[in-house]
N, CA, C and O atoms as a GROMACS GRO file, in nm:
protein
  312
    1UNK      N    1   0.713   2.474   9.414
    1UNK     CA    2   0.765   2.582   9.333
    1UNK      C    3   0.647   2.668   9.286
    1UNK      O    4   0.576   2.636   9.192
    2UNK      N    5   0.634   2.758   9.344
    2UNK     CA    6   0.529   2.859   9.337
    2UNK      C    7   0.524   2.896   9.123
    2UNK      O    8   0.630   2.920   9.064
    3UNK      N    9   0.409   2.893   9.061
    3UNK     CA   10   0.388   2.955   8.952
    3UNK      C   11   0.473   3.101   8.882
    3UNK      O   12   0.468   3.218   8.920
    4UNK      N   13   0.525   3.060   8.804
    4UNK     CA   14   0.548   3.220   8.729
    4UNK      C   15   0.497   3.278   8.679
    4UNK      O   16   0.435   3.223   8.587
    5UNK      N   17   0.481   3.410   8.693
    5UNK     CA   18   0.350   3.512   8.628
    5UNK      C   19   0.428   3.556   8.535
    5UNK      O   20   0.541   3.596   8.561
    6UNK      N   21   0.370   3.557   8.392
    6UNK     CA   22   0.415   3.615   8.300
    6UNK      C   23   0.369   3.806   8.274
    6UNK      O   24   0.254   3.837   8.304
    7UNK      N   25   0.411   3.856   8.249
    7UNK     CA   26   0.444   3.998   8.243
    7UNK      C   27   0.315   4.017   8.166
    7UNK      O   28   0.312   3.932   8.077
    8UNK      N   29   0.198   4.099   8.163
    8UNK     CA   30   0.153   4.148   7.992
    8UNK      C   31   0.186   4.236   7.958
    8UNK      O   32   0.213   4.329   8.035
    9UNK      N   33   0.197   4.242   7.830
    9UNK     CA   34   0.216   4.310   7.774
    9UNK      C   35   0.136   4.435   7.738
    9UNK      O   36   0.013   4.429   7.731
   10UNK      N   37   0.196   4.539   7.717
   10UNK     CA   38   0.071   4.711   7.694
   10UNK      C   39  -0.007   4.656   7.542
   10UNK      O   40   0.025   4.588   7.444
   11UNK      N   41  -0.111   4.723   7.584
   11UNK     CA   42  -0.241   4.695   7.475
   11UNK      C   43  -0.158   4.764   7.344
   11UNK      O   44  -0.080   4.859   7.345
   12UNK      N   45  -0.199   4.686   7.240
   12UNK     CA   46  -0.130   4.701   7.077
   12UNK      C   47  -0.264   4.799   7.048
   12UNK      O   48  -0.377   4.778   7.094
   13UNK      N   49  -0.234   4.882   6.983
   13UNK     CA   50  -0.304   5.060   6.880
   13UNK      C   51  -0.356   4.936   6.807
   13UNK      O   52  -0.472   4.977   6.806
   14UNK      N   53  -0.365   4.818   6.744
   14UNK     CA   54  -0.462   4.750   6.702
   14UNK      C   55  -0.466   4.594   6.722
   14UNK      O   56  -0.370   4.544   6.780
   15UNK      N   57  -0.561   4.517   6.681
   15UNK     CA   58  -0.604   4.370   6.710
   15UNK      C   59  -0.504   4.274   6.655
   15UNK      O   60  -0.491   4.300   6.535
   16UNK      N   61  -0.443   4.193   6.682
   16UNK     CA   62  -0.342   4.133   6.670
   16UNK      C   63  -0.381   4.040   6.556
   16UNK      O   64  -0.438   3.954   6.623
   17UNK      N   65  -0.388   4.002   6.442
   17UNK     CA   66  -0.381   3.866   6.367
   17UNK      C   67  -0.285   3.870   6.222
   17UNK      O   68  -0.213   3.965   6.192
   18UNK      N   69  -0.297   3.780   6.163
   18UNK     CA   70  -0.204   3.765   6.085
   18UNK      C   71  -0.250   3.842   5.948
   18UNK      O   72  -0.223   3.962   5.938
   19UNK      N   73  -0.292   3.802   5.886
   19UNK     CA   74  -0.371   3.877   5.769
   19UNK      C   75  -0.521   3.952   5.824
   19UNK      O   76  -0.603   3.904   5.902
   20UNK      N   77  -0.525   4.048   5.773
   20UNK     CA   78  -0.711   4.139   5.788
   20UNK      C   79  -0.711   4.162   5.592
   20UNK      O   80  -0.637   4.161   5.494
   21UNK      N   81  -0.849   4.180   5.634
   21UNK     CA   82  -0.905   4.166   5.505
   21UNK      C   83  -0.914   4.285   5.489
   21UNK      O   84  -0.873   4.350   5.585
   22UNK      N   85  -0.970   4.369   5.362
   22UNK     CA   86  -0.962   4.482   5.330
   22UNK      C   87  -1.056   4.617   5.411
   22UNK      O   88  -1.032   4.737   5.426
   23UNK      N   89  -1.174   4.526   5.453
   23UNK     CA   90  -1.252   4.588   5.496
   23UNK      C   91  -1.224   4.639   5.668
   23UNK      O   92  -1.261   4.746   5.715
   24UNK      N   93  -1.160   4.545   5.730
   24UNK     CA   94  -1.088   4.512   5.849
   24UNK      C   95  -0.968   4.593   5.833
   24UNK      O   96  -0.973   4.692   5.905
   25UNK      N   97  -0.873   4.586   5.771
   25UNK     CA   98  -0.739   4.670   5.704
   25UNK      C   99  -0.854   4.830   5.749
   25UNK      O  100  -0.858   4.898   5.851
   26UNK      N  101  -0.906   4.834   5.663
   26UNK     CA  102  -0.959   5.055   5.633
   26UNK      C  103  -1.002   5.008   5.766
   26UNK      O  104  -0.897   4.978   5.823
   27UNK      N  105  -1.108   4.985   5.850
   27UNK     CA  106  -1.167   4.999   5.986
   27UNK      C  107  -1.025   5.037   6.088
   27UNK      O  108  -1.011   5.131   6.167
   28UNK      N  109  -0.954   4.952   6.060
   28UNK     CA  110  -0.826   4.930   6.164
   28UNK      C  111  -0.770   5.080   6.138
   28UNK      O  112  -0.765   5.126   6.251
   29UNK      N  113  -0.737   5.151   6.074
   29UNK     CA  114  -0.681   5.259   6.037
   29UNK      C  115  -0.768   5.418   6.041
   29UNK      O  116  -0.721   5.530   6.054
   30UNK      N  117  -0.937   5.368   6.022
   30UNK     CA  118  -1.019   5.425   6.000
   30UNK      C  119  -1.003   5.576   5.857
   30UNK      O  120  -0.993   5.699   5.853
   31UNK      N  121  -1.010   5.454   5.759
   31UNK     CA  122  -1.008   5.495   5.602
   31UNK      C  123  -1.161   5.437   5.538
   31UNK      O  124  -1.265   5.402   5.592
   32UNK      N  125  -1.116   5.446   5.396
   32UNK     CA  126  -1.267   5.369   5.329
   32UNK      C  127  -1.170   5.222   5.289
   32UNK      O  128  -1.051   5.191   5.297
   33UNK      N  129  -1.224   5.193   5.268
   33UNK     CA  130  -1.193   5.037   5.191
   33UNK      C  131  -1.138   5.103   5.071
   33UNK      O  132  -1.017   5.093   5.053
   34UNK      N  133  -1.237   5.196   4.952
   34UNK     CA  134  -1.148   5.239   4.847
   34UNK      C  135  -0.999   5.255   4.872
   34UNK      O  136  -0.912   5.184   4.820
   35UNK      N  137  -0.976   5.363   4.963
   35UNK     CA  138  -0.877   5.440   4.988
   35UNK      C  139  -0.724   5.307   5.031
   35UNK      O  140  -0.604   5.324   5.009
   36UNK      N  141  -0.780   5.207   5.085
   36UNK     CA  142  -0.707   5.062   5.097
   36UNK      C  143  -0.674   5.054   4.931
   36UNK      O  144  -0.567   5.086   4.880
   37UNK      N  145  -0.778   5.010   4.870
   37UNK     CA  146  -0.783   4.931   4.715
   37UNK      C  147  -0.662   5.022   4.646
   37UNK      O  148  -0.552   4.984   4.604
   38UNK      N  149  -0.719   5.154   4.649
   38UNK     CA  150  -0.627   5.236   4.559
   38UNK      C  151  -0.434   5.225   4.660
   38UNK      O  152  -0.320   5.252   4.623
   39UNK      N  153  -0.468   5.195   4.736
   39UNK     CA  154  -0.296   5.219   4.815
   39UNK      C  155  -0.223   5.066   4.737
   39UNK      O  156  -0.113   5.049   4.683
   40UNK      N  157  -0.312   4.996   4.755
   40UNK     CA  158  -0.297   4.847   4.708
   40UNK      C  159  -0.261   4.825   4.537
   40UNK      O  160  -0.181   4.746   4.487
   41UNK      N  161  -0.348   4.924   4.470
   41UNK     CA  162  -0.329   4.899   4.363
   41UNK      C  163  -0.196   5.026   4.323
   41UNK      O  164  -0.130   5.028   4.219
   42UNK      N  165  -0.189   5.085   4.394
   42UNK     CA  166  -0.066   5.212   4.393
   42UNK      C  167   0.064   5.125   4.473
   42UNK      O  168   0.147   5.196   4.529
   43UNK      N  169   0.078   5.010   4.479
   43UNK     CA  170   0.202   4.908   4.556
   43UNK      C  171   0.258   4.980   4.669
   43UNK      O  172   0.380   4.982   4.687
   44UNK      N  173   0.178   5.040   4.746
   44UNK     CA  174   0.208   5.105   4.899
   44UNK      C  175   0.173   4.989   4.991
   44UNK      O  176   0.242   4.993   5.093
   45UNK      N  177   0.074   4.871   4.986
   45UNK     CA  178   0.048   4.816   5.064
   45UNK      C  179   0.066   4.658   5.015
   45UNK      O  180   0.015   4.599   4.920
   46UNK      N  181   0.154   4.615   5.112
   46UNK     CA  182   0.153   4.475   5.018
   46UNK      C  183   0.044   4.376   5.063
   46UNK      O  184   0.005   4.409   5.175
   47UNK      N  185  -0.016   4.272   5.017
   47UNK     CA  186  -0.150   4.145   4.998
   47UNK      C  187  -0.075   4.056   5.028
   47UNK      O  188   0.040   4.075   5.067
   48UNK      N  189  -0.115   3.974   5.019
   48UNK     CA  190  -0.109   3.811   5.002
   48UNK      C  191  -0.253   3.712   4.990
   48UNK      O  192  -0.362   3.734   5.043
   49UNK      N  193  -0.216   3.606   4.909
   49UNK     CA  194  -0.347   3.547   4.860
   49UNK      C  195  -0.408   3.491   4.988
   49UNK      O  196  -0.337   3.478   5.088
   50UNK      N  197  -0.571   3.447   4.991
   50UNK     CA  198  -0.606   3.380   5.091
   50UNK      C  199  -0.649   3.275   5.078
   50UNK      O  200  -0.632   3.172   5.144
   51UNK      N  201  -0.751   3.314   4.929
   51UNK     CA  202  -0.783   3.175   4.881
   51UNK      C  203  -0.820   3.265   4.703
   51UNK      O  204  -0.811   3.384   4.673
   52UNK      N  205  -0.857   3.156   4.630
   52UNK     CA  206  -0.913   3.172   4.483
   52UNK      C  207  -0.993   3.304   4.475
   52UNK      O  208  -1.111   3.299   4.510
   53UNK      N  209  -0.935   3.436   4.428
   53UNK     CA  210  -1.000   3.558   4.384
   53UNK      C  211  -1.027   3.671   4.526
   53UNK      O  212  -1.072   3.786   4.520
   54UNK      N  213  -0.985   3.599   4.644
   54UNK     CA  214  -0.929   3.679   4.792
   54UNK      C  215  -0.804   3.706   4.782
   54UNK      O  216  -0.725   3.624   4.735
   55UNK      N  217  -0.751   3.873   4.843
   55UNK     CA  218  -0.682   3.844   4.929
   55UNK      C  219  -0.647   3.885   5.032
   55UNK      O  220  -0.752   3.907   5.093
   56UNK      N  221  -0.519   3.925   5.130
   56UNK     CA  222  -0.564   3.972   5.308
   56UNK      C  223  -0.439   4.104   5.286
   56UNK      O  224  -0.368   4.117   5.187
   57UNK      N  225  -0.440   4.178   5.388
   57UNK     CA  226  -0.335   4.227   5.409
   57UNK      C  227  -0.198   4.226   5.548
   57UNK      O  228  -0.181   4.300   5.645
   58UNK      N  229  -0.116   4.100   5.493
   58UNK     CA  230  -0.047   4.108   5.649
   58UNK      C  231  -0.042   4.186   5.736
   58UNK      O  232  -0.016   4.303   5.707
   59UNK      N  233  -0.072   4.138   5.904
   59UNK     CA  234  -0.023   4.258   6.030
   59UNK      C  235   0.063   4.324   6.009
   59UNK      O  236   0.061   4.440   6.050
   60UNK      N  237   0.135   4.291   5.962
   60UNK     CA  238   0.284   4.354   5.981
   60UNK      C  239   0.256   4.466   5.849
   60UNK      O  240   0.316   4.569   5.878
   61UNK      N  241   0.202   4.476   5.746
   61UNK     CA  242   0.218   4.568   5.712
   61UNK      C  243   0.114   4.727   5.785
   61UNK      O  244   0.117   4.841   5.740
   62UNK      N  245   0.049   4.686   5.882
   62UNK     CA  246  -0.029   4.754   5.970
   62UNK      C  247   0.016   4.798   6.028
   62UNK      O  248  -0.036   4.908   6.047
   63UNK      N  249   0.159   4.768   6.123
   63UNK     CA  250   0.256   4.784   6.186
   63UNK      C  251   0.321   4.880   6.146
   63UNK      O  252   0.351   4.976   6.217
   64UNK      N  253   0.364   4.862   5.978
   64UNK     CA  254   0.468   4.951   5.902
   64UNK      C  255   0.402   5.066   5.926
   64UNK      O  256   0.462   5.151   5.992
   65UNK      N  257   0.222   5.103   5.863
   65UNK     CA  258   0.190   5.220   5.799
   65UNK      C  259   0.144   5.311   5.975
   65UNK      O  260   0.100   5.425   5.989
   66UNK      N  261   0.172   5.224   6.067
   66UNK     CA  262   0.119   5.288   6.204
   66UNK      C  263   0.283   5.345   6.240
   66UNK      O  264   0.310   5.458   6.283
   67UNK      N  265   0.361   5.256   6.216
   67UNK     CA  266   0.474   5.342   6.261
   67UNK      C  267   0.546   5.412   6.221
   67UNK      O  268   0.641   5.469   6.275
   68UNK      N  269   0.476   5.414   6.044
   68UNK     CA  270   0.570   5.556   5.979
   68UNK      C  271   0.487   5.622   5.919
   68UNK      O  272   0.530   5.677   5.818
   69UNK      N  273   0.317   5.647   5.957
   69UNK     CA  274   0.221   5.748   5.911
   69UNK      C  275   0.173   5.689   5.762
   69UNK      O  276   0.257   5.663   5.676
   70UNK      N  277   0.060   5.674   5.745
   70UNK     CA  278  -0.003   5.678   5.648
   70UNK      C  279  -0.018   5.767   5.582
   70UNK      O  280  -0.127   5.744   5.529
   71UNK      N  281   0.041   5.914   5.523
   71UNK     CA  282   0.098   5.960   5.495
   71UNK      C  283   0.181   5.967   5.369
   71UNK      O  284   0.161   5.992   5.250
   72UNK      N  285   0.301   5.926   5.463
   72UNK     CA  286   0.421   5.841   5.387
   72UNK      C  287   0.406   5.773   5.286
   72UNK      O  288   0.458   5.790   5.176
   73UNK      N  289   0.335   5.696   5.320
   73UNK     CA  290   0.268   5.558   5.281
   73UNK      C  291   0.165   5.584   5.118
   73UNK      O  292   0.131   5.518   5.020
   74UNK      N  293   0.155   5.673   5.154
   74UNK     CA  294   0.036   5.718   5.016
   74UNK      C  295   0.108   5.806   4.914
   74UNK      O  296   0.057   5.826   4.804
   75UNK      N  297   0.214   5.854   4.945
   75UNK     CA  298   0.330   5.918   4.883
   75UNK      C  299   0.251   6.048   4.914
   75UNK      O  300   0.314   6.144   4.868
   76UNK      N  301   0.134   6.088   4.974
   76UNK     CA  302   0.099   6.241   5.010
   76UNK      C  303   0.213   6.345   5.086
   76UNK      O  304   0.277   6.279   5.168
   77UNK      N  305   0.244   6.447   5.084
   77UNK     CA  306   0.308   6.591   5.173
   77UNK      C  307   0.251   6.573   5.304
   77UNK      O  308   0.134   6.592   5.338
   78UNK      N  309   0.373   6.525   5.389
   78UNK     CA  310   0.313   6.504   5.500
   78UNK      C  311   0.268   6.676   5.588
   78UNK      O  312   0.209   6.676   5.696
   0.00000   0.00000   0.00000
């Protein structure tokens, strides 16, 4: 029974993992890190803890702000 080739998939607009850190978050988007902090502390971007006084920002919310503009997201006039 000959092997099955699995399909790949088209390259993802960014690096696949579960949480990025803040600094990783602004690079991925190409922002400052401030401009993260303040979205973060403005509840546009949701966290989660990583460890004691860290924390990350889920993929998936990377996902959100790529597929409905960062922008949006900042409450700016698009």
């Amino acid at each position: 029974m000959p092997d099955q080739i699995t399909p790949k998939l088209p390259p993802s607009p960014f690096r696949p993992r579960a949480v990025f850190t803040i600094a990783r978050f602004a690079d991925e988007l190409g922002i400052s890190e401030r401009s993260v902090r303040r979205l973060i502390e403005a509840e546009k971007i949701r966290t989660v803890p990583i460890s004691i006084g860290r924390i990350g920002i889920p993929a998936a919310e990377l996902e959100r702000i790529v597929a409905g503009g960062l922008l949006d997201v900042a409450g700016d006039a698009a």
